[in-house]
PAZAPA-4460 file (N, C-alpha, C; in steps of 0.05 Angstrom, whole numbers, plus 32768, in hexadecimal, padded with zeros to 4 digits):
% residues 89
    n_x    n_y    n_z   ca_x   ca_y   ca_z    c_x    c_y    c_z   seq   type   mol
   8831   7CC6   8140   8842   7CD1   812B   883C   7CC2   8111     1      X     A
   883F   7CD2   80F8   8839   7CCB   80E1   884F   7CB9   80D0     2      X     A
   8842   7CB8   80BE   8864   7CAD   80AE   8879   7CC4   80A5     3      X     A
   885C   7CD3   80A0   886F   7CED   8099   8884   7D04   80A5     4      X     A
   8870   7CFB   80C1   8880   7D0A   80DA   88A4   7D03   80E2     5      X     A
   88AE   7D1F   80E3   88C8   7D1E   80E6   88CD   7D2E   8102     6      X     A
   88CE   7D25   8115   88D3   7D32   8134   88F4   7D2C   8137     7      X     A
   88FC   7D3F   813F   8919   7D42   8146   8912   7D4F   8165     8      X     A
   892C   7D4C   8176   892C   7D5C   8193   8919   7D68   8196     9      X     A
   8906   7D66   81A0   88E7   7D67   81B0   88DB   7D5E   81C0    10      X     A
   88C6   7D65   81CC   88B1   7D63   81E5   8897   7D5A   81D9    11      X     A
   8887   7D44   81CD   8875   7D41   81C0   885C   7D37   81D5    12      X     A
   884E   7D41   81E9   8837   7D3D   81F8   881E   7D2B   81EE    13      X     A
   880D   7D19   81FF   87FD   7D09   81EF   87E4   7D15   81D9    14      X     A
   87DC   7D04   81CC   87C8   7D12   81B6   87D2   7D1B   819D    15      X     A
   87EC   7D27   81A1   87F4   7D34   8186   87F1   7D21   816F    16      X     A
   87F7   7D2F   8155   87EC   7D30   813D   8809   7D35   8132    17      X     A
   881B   7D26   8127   882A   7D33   8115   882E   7D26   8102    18      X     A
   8831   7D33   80E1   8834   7D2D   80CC   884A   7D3B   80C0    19      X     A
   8855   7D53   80C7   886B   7D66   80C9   8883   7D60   80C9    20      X     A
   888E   7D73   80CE   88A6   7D72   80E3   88AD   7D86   80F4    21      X     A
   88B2   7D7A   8106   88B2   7D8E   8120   88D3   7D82   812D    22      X     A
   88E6   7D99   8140   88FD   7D97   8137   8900   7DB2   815E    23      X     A
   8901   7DA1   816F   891A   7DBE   8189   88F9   7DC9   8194    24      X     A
   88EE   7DBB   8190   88C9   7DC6   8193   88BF   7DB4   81B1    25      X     A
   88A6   7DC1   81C0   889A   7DB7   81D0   887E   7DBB   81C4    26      X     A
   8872   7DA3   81BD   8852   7DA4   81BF   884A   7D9B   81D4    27      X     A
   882F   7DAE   81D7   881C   7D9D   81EA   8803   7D8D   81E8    28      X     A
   87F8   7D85   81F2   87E3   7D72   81EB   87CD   7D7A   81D4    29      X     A
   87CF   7D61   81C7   87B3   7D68   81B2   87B8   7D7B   819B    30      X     A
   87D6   7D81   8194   87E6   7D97   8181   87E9   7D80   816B    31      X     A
   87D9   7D92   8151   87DA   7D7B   8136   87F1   7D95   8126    32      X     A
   87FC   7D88   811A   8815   7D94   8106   880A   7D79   80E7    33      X     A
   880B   7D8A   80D7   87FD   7D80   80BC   8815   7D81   80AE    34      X     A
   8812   7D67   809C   882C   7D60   808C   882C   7D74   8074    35      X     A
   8849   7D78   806F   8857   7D96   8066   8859   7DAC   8075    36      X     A
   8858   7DA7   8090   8853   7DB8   80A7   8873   7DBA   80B4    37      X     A
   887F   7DD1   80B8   8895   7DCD   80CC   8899   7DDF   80E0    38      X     A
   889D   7DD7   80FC   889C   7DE9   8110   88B9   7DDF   8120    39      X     A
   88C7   7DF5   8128   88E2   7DFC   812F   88E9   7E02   8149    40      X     A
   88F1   7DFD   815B   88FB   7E19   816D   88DF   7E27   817C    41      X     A
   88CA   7E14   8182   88B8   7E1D   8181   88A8   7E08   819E    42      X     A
   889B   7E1B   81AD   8887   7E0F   81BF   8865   7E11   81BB    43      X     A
   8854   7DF7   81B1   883D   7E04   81B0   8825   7DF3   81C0    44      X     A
   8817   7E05   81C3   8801   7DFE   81D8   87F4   7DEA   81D4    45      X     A
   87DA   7DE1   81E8   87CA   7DCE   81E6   87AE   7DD0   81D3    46      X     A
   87A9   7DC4   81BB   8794   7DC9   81A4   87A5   7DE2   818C    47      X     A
   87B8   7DDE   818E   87C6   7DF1   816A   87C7   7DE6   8159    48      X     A
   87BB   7DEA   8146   87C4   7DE2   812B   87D7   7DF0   8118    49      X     A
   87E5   7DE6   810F   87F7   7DED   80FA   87F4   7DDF   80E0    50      X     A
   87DC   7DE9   80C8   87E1   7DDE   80B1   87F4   7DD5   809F    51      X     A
   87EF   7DC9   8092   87FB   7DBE   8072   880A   7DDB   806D    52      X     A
   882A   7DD6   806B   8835   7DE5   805D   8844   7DFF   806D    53      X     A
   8837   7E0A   8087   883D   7E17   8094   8858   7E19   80A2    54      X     A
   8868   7E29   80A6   8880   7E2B   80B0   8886   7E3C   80D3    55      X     A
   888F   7E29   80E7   8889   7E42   8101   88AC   7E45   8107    56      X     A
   88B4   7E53   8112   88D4   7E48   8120   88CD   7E61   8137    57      X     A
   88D4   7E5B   8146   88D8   7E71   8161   88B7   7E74   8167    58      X     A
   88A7   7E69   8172   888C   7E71   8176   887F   7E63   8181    59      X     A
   8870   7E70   8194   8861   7E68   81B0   8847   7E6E   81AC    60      X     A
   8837   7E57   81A3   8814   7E5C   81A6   880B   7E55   81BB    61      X     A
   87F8   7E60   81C4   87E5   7E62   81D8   87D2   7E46   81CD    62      X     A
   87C1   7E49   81E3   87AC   7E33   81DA   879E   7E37   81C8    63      X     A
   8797   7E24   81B4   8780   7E24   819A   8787   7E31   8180    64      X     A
   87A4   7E36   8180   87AD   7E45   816C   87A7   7E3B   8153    65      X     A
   87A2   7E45   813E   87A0   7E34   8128   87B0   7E48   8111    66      X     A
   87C5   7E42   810B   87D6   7E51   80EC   87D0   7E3B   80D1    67      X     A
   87C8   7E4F   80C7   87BB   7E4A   80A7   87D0   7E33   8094    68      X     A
   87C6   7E28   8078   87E1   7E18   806F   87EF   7E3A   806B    69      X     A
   8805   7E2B   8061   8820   7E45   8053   8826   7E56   805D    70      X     A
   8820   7E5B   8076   8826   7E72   8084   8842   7E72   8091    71      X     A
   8855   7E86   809A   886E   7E77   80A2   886C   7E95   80BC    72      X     A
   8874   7E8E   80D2   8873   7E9C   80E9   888F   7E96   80F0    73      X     A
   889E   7EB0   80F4   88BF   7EA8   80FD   88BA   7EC0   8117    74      X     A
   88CF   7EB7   812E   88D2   7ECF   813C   88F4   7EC2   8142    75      X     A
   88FF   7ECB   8159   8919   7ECB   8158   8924   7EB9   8173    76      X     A
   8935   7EB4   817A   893E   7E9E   818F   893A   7EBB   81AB    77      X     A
   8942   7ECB   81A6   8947   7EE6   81C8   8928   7EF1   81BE    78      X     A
   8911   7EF0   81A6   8904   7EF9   81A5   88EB   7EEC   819A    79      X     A
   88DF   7ED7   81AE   88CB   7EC6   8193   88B2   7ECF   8194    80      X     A
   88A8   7ECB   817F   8886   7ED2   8170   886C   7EC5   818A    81      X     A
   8864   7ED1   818E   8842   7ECB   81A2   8834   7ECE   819B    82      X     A
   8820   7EB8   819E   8806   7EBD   818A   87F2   7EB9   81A4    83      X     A
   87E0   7EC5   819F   87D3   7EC3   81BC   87C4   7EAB   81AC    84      X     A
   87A9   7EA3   81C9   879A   7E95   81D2   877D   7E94   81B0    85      X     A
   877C   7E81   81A7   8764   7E80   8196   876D   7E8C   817C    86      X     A
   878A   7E99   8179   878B   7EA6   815E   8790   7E8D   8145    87      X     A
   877F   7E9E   8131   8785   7E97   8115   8795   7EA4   8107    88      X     A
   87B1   7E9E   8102   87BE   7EA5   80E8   87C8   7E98   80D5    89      X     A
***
């Protein structure tokens, strides 16, 4: 964890990367979250990236995911967002 990193109630697996904040989330191994980065309510796989700036809450990546900076992905608590396996958004 960074200096920057702010982890509240979470599951943080070895390897990770955080400079973020991540907040009610399960990462798994080797998941980098880039400072200005915030992920919510959210489970993500082993090798995701989440750039600089990016916003996730409710969302489940598959392995290798990588979301761009600024991008913000919401889905809902009875309904969350899936990103399959290798996607870029």
């Amino acid at each position: 964890l960074a200096e920057t990193a702010k982890v509240n109630n979470s599951i943080v697996l070895s390897g990770c990367e955080i400079f973020g904040t991540v907040e009610n989330s399960i990462l798994s191994r080797g998941v980098i979250v880039e400072k200005g980065a915030k992920v919510s309510h959210s489970v993500l796989m082993q090798g995701t990236v989440i750039k600089a700036g990016a916003s996730l809450s409710y969302v489940i990546t598959d392995k290798n995911v990588k979301v761009n900076e600024d991008r913000m992905l919401m889905g809902h608590s009875t309904y969350p967002l899936a990103i399959a396996k290798g996607s870029v958004v």
